[in-house]
N, C-alpha and C positions, 0 to 999 in steps of 0.2 A: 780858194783852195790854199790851206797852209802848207808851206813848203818844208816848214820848220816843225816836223810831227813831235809829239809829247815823245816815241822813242829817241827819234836825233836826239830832241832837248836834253831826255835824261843821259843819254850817251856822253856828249858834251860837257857835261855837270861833272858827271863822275870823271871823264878824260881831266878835267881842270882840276877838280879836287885832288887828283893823284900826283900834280904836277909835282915836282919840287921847280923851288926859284929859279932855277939855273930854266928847265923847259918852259918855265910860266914867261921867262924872257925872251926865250926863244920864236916862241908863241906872239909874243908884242911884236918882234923883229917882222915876223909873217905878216900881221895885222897891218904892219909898217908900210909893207911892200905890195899886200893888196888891197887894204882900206888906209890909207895915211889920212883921208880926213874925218873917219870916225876915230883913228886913235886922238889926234891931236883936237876933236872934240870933247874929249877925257882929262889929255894931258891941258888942256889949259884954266880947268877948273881949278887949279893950284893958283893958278893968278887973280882969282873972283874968290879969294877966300877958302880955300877950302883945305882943309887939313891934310897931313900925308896920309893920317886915317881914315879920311871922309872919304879921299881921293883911292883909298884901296876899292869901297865899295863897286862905285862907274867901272871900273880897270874890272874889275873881274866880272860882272856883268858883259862885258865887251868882249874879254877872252874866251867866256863862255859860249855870246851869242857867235861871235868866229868858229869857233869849235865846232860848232851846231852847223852854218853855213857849209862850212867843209864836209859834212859828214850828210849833207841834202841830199845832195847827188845835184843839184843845179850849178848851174853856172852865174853866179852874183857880178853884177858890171858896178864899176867902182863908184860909190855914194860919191858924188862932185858936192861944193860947196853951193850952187843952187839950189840943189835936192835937200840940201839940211836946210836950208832958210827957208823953203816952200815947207816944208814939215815942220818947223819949229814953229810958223807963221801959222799952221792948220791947228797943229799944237795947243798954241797960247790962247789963236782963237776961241777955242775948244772949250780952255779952262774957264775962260773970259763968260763967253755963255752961262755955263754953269756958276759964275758967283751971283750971290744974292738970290736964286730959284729957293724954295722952300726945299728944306734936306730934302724929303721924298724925292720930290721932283727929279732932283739933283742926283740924288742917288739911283733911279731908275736910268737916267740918260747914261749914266755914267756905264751901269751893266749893261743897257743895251751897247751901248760902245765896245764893251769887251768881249761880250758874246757874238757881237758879228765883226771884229776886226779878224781883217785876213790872215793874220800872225799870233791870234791869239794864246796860246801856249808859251809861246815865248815874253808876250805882253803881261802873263800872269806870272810867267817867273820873275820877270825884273819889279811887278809892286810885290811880291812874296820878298823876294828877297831886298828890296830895298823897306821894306815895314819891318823884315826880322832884324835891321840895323837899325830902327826907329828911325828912319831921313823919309817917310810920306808925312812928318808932322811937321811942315813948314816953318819955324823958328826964327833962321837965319837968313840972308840973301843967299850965304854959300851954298844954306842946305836947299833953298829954290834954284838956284844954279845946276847943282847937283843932278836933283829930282827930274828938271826937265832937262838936261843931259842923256839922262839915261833914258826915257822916254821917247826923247827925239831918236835916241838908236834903233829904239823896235820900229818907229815910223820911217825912217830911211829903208833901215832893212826890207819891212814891206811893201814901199815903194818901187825898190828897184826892183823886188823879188816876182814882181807881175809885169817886169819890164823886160822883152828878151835881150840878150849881152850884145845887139848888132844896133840896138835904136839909143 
């Protein structure tokens, strides 16, 4: 069950889009104070390469997916640094799988992936919007950095999001 309904998401999208700078920081500060390791999973793409351009993309996918959290009505227990490593690890596994299959192939796992992940809504907003800034065309290390950055956020999220806030 998604936590995260296509109304929250669009809600979230548009609270973000309205922001001006001054509340977009305001916003990080919040992020700060109840997810500090998905922010500084964002903020330290600047040190693997990544442009203060590139590095806008992740940042607002993040403010966005915050937004969205806030506006669930759940209660989210804070992403610990285990929880990104066990998801980055499920992750890359993921990818790893999928190189070299024949595209079909590759390409059906990949949908069914998205069609039964528990958070999907929000999984489809971060490749939408990380392809409308071209960063799904893997080029650079920064921009695979980047990519499964933001990735790893929607898999944290719904891991803890099936997690109740006392375990």
């Amino acid at each position: 069950m998604e936590l995260i309904t296509q109304a929250v998401l669009v809600r979230a999208m548009r609270d973000v889009n309205a922001m001006n700078p001054a509340q977009k920081v305001a916003l990080a500060d919040d992020i700060f104070l109840q997810q500090p390791n998905l922010l500084a999973s964002i903020l330290v793409l600047a040190n693997m390469g990544a442009s203060t351009l590139q590095l806008e993309v992740p940042l607002h996918i993040l403010l966005v997916a915050h937004q969205a959290m806030k506006h669930s009505g759940h209660i989210w227990p804070m992403v610990q640094e285990e929880v990104q490593e066990r998801c980055m690890q499920r992750l890359t596994a993921r990818m790893r799988f999928n190189e070299g299959l024949p595209a079909q192939i590759a390409d059906r796992l990949v949908k069914q992936f998205c069609d039964g992940h528990c958070e999907r809504n929000l999984l489809a907003f971060v490749y939408g919007y990380l392809g409308d800034h071209d960063l799904l065309r893997v080029r650079t290390d920064a921009e695979k950095y980047l990519l499964l950055a933001a990735l790893n956020l929607v898999e944290c999220i719904a891991f803890v999001g099936r997690r109740s806030p006392v375990e």
